[in-house]
C-alpha positions as CSV (number, residue, x, y, z in Angstrom):
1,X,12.7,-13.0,-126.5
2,X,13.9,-9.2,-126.1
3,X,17.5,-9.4,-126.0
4,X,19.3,-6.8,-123.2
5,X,20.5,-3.7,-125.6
6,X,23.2,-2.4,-123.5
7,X,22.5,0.7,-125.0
8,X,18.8,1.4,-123.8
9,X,17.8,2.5,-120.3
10,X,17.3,-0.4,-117.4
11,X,13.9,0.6,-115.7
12,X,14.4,-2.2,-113.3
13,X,14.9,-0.7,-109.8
14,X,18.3,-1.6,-108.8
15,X,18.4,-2.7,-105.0
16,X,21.5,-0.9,-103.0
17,X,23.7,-3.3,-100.8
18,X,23.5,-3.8,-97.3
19,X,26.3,-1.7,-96.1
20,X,28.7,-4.2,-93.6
21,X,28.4,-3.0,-89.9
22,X,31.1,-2.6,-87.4
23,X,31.3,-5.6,-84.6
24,X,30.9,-3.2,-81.9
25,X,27.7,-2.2,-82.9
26,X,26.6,-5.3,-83.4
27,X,27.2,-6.5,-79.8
28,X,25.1,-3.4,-78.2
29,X,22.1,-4.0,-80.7
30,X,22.1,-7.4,-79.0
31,X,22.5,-6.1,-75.6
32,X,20.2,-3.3,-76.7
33,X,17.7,-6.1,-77.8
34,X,18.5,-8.1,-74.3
35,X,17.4,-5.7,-72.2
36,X,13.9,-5.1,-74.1
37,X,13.2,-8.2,-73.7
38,X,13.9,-8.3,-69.9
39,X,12.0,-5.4,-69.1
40,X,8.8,-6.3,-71.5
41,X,9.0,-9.9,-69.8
42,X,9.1,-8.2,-66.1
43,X,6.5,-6.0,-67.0
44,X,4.5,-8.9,-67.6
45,X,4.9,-10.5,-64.7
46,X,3.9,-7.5,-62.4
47,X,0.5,-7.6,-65.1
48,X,-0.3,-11.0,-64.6
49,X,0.7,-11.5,-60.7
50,X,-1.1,-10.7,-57.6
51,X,0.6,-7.5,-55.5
52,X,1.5,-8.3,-51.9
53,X,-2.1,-6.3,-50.7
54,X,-3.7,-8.8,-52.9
55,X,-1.9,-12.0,-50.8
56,X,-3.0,-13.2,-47.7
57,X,-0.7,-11.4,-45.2
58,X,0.3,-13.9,-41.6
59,X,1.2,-11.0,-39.1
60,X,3.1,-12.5,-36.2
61,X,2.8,-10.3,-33.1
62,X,6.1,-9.9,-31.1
63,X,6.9,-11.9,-27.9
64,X,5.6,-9.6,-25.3
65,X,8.5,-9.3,-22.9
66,X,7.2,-9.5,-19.2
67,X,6.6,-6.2,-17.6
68,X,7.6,-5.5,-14.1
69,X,4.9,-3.4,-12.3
70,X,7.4,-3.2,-9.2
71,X,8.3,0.3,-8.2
72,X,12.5,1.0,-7.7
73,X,14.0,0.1,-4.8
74,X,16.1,2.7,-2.9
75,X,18.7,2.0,0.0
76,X,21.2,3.7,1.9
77,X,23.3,3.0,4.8
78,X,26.9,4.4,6.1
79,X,29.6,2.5,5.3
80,X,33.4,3.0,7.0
81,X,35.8,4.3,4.7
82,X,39.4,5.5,5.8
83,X,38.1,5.1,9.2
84,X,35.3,7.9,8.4
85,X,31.6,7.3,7.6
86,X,30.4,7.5,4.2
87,X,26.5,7.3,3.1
88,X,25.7,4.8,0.3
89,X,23.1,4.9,-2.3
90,X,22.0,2.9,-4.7
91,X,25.8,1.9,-4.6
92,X,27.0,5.2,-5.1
93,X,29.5,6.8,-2.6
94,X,27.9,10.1,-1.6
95,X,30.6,11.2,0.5
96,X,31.2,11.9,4.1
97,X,28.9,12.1,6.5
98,X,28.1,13.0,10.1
99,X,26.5,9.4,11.7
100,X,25.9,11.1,15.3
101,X,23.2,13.4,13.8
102,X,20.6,13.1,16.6
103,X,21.2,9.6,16.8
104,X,21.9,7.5,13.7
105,X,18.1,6.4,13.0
106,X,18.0,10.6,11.9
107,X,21.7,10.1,10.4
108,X,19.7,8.9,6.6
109,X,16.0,9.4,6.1
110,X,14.8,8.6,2.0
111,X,11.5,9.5,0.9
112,X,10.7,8.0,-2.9
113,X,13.7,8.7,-4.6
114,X,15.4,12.0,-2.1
115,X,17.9,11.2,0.4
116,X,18.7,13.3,3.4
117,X,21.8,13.3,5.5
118,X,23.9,15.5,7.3
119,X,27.5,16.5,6.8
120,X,30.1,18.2,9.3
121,X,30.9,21.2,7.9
122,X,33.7,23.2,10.0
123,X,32.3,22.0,12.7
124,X,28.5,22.4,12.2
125,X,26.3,20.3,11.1
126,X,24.9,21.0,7.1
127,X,21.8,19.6,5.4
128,X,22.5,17.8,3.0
129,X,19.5,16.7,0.0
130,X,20.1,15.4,-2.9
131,X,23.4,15.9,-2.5
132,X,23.1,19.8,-2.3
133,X,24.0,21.3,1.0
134,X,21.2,23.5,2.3
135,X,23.5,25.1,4.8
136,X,23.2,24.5,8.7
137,X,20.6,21.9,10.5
138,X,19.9,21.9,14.2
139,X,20.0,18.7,15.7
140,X,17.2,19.6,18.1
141,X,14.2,17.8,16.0
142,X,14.4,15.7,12.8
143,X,13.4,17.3,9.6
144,X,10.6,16.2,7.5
145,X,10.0,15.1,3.7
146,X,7.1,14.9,1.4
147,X,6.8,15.3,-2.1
148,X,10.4,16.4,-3.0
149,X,10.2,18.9,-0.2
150,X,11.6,19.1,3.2
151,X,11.4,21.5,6.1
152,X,14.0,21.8,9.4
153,X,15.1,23.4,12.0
154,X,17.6,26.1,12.3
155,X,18.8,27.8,15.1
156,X,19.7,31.6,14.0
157,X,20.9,34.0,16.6
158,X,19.8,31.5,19.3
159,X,16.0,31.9,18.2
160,X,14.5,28.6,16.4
161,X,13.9,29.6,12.3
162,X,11.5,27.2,9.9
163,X,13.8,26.8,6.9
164,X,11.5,24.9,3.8
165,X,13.3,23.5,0.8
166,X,16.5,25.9,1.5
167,X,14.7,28.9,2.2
168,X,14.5,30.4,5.9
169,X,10.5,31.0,6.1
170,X,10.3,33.0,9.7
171,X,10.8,32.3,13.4
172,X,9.1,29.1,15.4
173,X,7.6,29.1,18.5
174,X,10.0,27.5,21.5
175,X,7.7,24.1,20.9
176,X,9.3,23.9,17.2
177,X,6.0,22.8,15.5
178,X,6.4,22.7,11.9
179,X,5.0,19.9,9.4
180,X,5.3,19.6,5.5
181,X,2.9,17.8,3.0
182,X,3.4,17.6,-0.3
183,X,3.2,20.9,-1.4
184,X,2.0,22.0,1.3
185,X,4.3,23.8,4.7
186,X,2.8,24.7,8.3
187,X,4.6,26.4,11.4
188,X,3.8,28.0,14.2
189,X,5.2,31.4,15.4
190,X,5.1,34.0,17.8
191,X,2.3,36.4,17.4
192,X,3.1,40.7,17.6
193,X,1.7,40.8,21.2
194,X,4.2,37.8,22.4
195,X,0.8,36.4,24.1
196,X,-0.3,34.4,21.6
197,X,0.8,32.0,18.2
198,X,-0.1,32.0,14.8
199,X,0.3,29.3,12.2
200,X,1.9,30.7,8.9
201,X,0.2,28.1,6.3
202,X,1.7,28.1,2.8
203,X,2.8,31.8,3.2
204,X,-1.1,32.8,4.3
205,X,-1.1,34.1,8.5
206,X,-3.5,32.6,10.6
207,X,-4.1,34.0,13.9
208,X,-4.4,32.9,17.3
209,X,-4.2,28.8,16.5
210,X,-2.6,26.9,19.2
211,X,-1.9,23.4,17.4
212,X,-2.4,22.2,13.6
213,X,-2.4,19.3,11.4
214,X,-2.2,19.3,7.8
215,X,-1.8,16.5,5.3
216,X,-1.7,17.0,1.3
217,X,-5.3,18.0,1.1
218,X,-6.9,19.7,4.3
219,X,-5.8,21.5,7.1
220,X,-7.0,21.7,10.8
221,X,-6.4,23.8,13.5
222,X,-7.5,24.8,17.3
223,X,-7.9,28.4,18.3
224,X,-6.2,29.3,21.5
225,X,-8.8,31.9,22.3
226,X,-11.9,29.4,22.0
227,X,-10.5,26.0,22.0
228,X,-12.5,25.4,18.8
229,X,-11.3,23.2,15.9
230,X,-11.3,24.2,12.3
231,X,-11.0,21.9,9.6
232,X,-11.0,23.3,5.8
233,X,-12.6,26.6,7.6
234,X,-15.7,25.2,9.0
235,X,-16.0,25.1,12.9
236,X,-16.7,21.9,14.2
237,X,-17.3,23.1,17.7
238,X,-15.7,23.2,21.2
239,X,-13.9,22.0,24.1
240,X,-10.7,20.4,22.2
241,X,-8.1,21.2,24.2
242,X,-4.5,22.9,23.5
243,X,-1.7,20.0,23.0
244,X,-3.2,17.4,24.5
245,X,-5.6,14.5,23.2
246,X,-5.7,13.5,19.5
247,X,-6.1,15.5,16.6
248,X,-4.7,13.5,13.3
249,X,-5.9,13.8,9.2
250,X,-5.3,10.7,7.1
251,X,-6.9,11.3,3.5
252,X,-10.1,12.8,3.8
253,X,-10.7,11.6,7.3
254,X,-10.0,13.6,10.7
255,X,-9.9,11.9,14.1
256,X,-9.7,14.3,17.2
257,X,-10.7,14.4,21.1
258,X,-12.7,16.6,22.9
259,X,-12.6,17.3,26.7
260,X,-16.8,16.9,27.8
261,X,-17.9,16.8,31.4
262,X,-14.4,15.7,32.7
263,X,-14.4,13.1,29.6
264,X,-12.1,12.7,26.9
265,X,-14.1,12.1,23.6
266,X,-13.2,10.6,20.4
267,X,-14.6,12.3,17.3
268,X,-14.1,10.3,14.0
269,X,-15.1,12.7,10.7
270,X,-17.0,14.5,14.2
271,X,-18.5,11.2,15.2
272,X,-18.8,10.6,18.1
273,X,-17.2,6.8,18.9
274,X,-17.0,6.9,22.7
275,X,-14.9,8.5,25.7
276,X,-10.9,7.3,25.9
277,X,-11.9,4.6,29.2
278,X,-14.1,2.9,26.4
279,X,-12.2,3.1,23.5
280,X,-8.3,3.2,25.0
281,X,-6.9,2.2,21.4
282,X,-7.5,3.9,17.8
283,X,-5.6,3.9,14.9
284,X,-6.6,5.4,11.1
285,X,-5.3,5.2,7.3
286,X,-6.4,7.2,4.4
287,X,-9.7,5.1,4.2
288,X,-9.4,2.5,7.3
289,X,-10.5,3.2,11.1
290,X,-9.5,0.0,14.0
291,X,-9.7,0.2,17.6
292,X,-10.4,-1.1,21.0
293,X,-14.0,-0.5,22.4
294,X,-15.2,-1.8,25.6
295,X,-18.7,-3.7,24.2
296,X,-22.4,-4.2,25.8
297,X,-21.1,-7.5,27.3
298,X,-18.5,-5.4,29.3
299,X,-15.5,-7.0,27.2
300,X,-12.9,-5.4,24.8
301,X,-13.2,-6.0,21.5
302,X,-11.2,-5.5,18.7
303,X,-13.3,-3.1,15.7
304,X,-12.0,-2.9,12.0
305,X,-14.2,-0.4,9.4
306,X,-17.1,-1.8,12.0
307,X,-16.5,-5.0,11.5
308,X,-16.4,-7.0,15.1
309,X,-13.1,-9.3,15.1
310,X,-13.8,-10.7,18.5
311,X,-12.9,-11.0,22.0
312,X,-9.7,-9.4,23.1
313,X,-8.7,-10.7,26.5
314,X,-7.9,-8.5,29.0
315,X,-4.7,-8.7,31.3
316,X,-3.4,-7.0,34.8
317,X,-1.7,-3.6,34.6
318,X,-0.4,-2.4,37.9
319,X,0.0,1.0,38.7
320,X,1.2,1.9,42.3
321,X,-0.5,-0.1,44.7
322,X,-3.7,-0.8,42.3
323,X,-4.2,-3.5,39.9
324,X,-6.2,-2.7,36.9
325,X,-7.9,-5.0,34.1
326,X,-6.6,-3.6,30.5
327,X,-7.0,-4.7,27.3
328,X,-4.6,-7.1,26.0
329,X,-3.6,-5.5,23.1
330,X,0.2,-4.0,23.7
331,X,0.8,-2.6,19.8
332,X,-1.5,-2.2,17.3
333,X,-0.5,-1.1,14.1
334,X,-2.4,-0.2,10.7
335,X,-1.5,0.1,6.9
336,X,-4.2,0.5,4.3
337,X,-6.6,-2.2,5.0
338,X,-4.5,-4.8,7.2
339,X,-4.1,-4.9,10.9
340,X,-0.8,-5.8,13.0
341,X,-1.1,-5.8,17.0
342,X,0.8,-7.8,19.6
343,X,-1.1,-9.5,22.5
344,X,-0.5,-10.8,26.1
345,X,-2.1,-12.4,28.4
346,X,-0.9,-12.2,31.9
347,X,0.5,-8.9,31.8
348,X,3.0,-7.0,30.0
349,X,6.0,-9.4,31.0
350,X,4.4,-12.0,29.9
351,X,5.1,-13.5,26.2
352,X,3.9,-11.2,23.3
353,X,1.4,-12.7,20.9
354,X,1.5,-11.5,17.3
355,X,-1.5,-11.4,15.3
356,X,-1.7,-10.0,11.5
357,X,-5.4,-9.2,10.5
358,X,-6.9,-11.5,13.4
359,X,-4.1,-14.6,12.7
360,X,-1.8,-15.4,14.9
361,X,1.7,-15.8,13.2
362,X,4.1,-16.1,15.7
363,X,5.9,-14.9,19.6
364,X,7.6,-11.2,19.7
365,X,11.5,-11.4,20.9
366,X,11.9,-10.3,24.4
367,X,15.7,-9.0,25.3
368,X,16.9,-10.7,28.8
369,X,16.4,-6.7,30.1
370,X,12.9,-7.1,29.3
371,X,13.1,-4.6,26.1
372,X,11.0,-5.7,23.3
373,X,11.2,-5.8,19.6
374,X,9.2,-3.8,17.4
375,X,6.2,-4.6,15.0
376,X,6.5,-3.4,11.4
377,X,3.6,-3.4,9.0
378,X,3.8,-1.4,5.6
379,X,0.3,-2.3,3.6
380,X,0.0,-5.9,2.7
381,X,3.1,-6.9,4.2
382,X,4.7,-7.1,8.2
383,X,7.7,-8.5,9.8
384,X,8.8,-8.9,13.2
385,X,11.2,-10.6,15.4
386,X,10.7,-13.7,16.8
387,X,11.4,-15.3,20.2
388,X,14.2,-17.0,18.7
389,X,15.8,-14.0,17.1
390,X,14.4,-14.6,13.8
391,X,13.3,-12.3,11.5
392,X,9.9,-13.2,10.2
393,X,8.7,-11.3,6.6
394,X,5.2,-12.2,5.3
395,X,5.0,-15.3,7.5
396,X,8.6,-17.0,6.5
397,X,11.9,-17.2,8.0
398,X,14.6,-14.7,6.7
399,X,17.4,-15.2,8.3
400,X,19.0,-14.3,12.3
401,X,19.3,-10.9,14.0
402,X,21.6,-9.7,16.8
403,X,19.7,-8.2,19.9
404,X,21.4,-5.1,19.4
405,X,19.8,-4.7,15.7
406,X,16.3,-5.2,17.0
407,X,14.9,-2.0,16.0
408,X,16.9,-2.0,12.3
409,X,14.3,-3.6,10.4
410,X,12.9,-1.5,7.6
411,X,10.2,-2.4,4.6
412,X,9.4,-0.9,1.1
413,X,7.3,-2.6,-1.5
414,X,8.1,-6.2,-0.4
415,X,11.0,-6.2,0.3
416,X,12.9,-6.3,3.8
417,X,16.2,-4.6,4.8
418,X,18.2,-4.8,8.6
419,X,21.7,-4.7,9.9
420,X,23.5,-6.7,11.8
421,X,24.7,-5.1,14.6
422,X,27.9,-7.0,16.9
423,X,29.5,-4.5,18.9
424,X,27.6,-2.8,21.7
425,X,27.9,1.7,21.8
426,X,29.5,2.7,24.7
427,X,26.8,5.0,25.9
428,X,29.2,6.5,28.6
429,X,31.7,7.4,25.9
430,X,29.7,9.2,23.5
431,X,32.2,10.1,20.7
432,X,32.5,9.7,17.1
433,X,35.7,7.7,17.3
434,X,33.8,4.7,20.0
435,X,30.5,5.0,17.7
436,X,32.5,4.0,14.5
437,X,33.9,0.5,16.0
438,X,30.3,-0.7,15.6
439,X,30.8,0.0,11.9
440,X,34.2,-2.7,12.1
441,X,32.2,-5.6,12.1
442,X,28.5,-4.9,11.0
443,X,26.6,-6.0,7.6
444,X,23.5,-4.7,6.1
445,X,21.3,-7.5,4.9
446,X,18.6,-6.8,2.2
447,X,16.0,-9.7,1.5
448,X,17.7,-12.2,3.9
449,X,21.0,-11.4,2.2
450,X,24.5,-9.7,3.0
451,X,25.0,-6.7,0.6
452,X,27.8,-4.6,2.0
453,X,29.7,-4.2,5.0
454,X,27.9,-1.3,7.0
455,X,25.7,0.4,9.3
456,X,22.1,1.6,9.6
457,X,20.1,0.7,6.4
458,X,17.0,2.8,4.9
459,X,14.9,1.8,2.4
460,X,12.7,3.1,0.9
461,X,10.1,2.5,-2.9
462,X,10.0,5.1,-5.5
């Protein structure tokens, strides 16, 4: 055995010492070392697990909430406030407001979503729309809306002036005629020579015309010189004369009269449907034509889009010393598709049938001075007034009416609007201090309910 010389060289590799580490580093090696391990074993995971594109997805649709396809309802009437009338709509006071404008059934007019009224401005009476004051308004005729338009009357330097939207457009003839629809304006005025008229249409002059009708697609008119009609500039011939007789557009239809051999014609779309002793009742809609025709079997029936609907009976009509035998048929009302007419037997005095498309649904009222309540029929829905004062809407009882509301009932969409009416005008005191007692005491009733003390109601949809 080789004994260790202390002297001689150790070749042996002598292993250095593990220097001692601090405790704080020792801690963050292990956090260090924590971490590593987290993130390898999270990294794993996504690896080895499906992404959510790879899972079935459940979609759950949202509850559909239910969609009302009704149009807005508007409404005004004129409520008393510090003993002066106020208009009201949509619940918002509009402000004061002159109730004696040509009656009070011209006092509001709505038409979609404008409003019309008329304010007393020093003493004269201002247009009022959409709550901007278009200046002064004759009373003479009311004005007319379409479209977010409207056209009136003013009187300027005592000569009658068309003003449209605002704007004064030219001088009218003494007869006033002037008609708006939708975009579209009409008037007549004096021609150069004083002799004759011509019809200023959307700015263009035509001359020598004599009467018009326009609607928001076509225009017709009758020469003075010729008595012929033009309608969308072609000449459909002859004989119709100046003011009198029919001449009415309703979408792309035209209904007129024409004076031949001592007859009176009608022409529908310049068909000829029989002279006025035959046919003594017509109405027309945009795509709809009813009337009364005296048939083969010498009776009057009642004709809808050619359809027959039956006998209508006749009844006595005295005129002087004479008796005649007249169709039944007192009022006869369309809109769209749907008929409303009121029918008697006897004779005029007699009770007032009404029937809705051929049913009968109920009596008219009669007032004790023989005055009758109207008809009202706005496209699938009617109303009336029945013998007991009742309004009846669509066939069901909506509540009571005073006789002196009998003409307040008005209709938009399906809905129904009145107003109760207790105190009598004094027609022989014709002031705005006796007019306002009526608004004391009287309610405006919307769908068979009270919704404000007031006084004339309009309604109108959007």
């Amino acid at each position: 055995m080789q004994e260790n010389n202390p002297l001689q060289p150790n070749f042996q590799p002598e292993i250095p010492k593990k220097p001692n580490l601090p405790s704080w580093a020792s801690i963050l090696i292990v956090v260090i070392a924590v971490i590593v391990v987290g993130l390898v074993s999270y990294g794993a995971y996504r690896y080895f697990t499906p992404t959510p594109a790879e899972l079935p997805v459940i979609k759950e649709k949202p509850a559909k909430l239910p969609v009302s396809k009704e149009k807005r309802i508007h409404i005004a009437y004129f409520k008393l406030i510090n003993n002066k009338a106020h208009v009201i709509y949509d619940g918002k006071d509009m402000g004061e407001a002159d109730p004696m404008f040509r009656y009070p059934w011209h006092g509001i007019i709505l038409e979609k979503d404008h409003i019309f009224f008329t304010r007393k401005i020093n003493g004269i009476s201002h247009a009022i729309w959409d709550n901007k004051d278009l200046g002064e308004i004759s009373s003479n005729v009311p004005p007319k809306l379409s479209d977010g338009h409207i056209g009136f009357l003013r009187i300027v330097g005592n000569e009658p002036h068309f003003i449209y939207d605002g704007k004064d457009m030219g001088k009218l003839t003494p007869l006033w005629n002037f008609d708006i629809a939708g975009d579209h304006y009409a008037f007549m005025t004096p021609a150069e020579d004083k002799r004759t008229t011509n019809l200023i249409y959307d700015g263009k002059v035509i001359k020598d015309v004599i009467r018009f009708a326009i609607n928001e697609k076509h225009l017709a008119y009758v020469r003075k010189s010729d008595h012929h009609l033009i309608y969308d500039g072609k000449d459909l011939g002859g004989e119709v004369w100046g003011t009198a007789g029919k001449l009415i557009l309703a979408g792309d239809h035209i209904l007129f009269t024409k004076e031949v051999g001592g007859k009176t014609y009608i022409f529908y779309d310049n068909n000829n449907l029989g002279d006025t002793d035959t046919i003594p009742k017509v109405e027309i809609t945009e795509d709809h034509i009813t009337f009364l025709k005296k048939s083969t079997d010498r009776k009057w029936h009642l004709f809808h889009d050619g359809q027959d609907w039956g006998v209508i009976p006749s009844t006595k009509f005295v005129y002087g010393w004479r008796e005649y035998k007249v169709p039944g048929v007192d009022e006869l009302k369309v809109s769209g598709n749907h008929v409303l007419y009121t029918l008697v037997s006897q004779d005029f005095f007699s009770t007032h049938q009404v029937f809705y498309d051929g049913k009968y649904v109920g009596n008219l009222y009669s007032a004790p001075d023989g005055s009758l309540s109207d008809i009202y029929i706005l496209d699938n829905h009617y109303a009336f007034i029945n013998e007991n004062l009742e309004v009846i809407h669509d066939g069901k009882k909506i509540g009571k009416i005073t006789d002196l509301s009998k003409y307040s009932i008005q209709l938009a969409g399906n809905h129904i609007a009145y107003y109760l009416q207790h105190t009598k005008y004094p027609i022989f005191e014709p002031s705005l201090e006796t007019f306002l007692r009526i608004f004391e005491d009287a309610s405006v009733i919307y769908d068979g309910k009270e919704l404000d003390k007031g006084f004339y109601v309009k309604i109108a949809e959007e």
